[in-house]
C-alpha positions in Angstrom: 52.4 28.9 -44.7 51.2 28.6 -41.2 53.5 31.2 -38.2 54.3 28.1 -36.4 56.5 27.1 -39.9 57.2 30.3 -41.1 59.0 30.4 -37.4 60.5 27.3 -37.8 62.1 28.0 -41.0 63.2 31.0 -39.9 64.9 29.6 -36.8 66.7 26.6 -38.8 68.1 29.5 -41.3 69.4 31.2 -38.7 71.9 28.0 -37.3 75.3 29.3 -38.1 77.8 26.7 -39.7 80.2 24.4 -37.2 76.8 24.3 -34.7 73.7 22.5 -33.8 70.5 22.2 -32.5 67.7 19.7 -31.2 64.5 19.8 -33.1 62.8 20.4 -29.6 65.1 23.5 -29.2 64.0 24.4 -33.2 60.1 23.9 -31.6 60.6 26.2 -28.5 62.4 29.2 -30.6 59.3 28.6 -33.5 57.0 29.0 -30.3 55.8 25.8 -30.1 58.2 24.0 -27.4 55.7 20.4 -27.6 56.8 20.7 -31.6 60.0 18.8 -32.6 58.0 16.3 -34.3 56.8 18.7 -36.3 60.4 20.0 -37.0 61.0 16.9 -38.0 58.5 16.4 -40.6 59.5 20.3 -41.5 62.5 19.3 -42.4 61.7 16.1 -44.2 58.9 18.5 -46.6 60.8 21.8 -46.7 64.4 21.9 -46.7 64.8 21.6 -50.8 62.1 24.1 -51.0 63.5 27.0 -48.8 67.4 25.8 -48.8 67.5 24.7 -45.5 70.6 23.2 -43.5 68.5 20.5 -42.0 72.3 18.8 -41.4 72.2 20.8 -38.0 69.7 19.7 -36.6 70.3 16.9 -34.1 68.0 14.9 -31.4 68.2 15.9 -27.6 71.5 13.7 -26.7 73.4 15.3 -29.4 73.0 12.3 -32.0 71.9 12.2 -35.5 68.4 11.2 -35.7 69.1 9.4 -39.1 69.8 5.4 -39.5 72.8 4.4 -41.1 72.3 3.5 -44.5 69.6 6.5 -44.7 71.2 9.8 -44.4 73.4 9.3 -41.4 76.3 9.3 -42.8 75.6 12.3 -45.3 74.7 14.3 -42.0 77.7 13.2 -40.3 80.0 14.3 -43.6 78.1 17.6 -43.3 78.6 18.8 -40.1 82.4 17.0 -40.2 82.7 19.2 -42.9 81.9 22.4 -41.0 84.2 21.6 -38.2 81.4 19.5 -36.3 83.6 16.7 -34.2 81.7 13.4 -33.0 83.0 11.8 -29.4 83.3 7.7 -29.4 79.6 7.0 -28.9 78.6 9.1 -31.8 77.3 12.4 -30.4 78.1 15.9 -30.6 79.2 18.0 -27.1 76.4 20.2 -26.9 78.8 22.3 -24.9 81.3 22.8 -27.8 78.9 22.9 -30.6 75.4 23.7 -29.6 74.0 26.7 -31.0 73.3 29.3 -28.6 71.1 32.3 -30.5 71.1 35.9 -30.4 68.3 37.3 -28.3 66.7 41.0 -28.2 66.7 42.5 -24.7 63.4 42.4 -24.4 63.8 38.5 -24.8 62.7 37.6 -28.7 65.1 35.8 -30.5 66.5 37.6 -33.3 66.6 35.7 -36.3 65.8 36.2 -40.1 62.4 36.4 -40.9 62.3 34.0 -44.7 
């Protein structure tokens, strides 16, 4: 497994239940700040594999990324379920709920290595 994805797993197994994060937020703490595509497809290929909760991760406005009909309601349950509350036009206060990590003082973010 490539560092980039080794980071990005890393990062999404470090998102603490009742928060949430953008997949461009995921790219920048893997190292990669141009990556949330990437994230995305991560997340698509790996989160059976390595037990991810790929339910916290949101886009940039703080909505699920998901179409109804296709997993948007079973990310919605999830995060509903962990406290997670959605406003009237279906996003997520970043303010409340985003997740803010843990960094070292000399600036690296402190997460689990998988």
């Amino acid at each position: 497994m490539q560092r980039f994805t080794q980071n990005v797993v890393a990062v999404i197994q470090a998102i603490p239940k009742g928060k949430v994060t953008s997949y461009g937020r995921v790219a920048a703490l893997a190292g990669n700040p141009r990556g949330a595509r990437q994230v995305s497809r991560y997340l698509h290929s790996l989160s059976e594999k390595y037990d991810l909760p790929w339910h916290r991760v949101v886009n940039a406005a703080g909505k699920i990324s998901l179409p109804k009909g296709r997993g948007y309601e079973q990310q919605r349950a999830l995060l509903e379920d962990e406290g997670v509350v959605f406003s009237g036009s279906r996003s997520i206060d970043f303010s409340v709920f985003l997740w803010e990590p843990v960094s070292h003082p000399d600036g690296q973010l402190m997460v689990p290595q998988p």
